[in-house]
N, C-alpha and C positions, 0 to 999 in steps of 0.2 A: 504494500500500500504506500503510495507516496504521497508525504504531507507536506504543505506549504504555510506557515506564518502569516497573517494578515493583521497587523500593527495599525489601531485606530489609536486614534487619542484617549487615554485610558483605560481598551479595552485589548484583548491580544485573543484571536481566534485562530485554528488551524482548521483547513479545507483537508477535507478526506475524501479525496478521489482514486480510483481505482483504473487506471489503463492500460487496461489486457484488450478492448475491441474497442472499435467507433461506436458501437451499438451497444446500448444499457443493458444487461442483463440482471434485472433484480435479486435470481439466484446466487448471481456471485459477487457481490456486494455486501459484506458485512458489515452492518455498524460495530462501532468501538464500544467498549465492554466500558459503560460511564464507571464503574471502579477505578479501572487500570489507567483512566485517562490523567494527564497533567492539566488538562485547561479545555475549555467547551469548545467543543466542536462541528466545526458549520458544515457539511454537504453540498451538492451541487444543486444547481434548480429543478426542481420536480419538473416533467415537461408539462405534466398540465397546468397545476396551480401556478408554476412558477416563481415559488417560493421555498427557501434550503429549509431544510430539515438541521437542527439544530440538538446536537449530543448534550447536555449539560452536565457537567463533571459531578459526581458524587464522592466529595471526599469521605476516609473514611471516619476520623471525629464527627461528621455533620448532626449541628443541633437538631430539636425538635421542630424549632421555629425555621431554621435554614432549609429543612426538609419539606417544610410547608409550602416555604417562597420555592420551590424548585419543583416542586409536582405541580402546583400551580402553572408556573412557567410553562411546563412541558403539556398539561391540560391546554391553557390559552393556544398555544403554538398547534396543539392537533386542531382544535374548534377552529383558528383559521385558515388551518390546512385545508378543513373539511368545505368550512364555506367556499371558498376559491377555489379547489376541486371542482364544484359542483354547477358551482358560478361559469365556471372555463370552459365546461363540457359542454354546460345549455348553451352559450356563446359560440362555440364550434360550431354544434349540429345546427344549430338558426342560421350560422352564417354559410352553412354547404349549404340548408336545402333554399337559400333566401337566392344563391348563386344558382344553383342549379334550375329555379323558376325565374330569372333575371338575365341572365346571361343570353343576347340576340343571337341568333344563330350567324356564324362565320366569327365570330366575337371570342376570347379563350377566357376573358375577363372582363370585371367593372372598374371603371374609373375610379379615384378617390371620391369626386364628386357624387358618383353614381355609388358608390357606397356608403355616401355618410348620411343617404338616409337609411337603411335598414339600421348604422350605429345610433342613429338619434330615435329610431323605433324601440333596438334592445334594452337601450339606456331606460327611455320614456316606461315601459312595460317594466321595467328591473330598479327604479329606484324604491319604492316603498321599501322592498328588501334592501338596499346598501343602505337606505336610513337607519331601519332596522341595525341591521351590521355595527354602523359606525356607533350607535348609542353603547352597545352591549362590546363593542372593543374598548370604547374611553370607560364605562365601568369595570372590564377586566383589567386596564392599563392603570385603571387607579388603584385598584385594590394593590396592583403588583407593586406599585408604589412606596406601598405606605407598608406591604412588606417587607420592599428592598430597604425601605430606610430604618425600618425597625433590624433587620439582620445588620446593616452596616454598623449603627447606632452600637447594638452589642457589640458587636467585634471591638470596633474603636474601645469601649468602655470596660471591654475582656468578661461581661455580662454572663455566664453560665446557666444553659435552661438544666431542672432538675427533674 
């Protein structure tokens, strides 16, 4: 498995990608065992959501409260896995078969123009749900919040859960 460091400003992730084919095979793709790992670990983009999959390191002291902030973490991270999954596929299939009944004959495609209405159709018909979405991400994002700052809060203050 070959890993590569990606150095944000305070934060340090490593990519784990696997290049044996050009072509994904889910089978031969192991995630990292969150024990053994040194630091959380990002993945490549799913092809459909489009979003990495994300290892979060389990050390082995971790508190009670640290263990909470990090199931958490890994709960929110599937939940917007799942929505954008789902979100991506219904977008796909609308945008074949919107082409497949749109496309003039002699024609292999639509213009931007000629496509940005079936996107202002998708959109129109799909935001109740991204409102949806966005409410229930800023109450997961807060919660994660006000756990990350209670975990760091400890730490700094060497605070011991019992």
């Amino acid at each position: 498995m070959l890993t590569r460091k990606i150095v944000w400003p305070r934060w340090s992730f490593k990519c784990f990608v696997k290049n044996t084919s050009t072509t994904p095979d889910n089978k031969s793709i192991q995630p990292p065992n969150p024990k053994k790992i040194s630091s959380d670990m990002v993945g490549p983009p799913d092809p459909v959501s489009n979003l990495r999959q994300i290892i979060f390191k389990q050390p082995a002291n971790e508190s009670e409260l640290e263990k909470k902030y990090r199931k958490l973490r890994t709960e929110v991270q599937e939940w917007n896995q799942n929505f954008w999954t789902q979100h991506n596929s219904r977008f796909f299939k609308e945008r074949e078969n919107y082409l497949k009944n749109n496309v003039p004959e002699g024609k292999s495609n639509l213009t931007a123009d000629e496509m940005s209405v079936f996107y202002k159709a998708f959109l129109d018909k799909n935001w109740k749900g991204h409102i949806n979405y966005n409410i229930e991400w800023y109450k997961k994002n807060i919660t994660l919040l006000g756990l990350a700052i209670r975990v760091k809060l400890r730490r700094i203050l060497k605070i011991k859960d019992y």
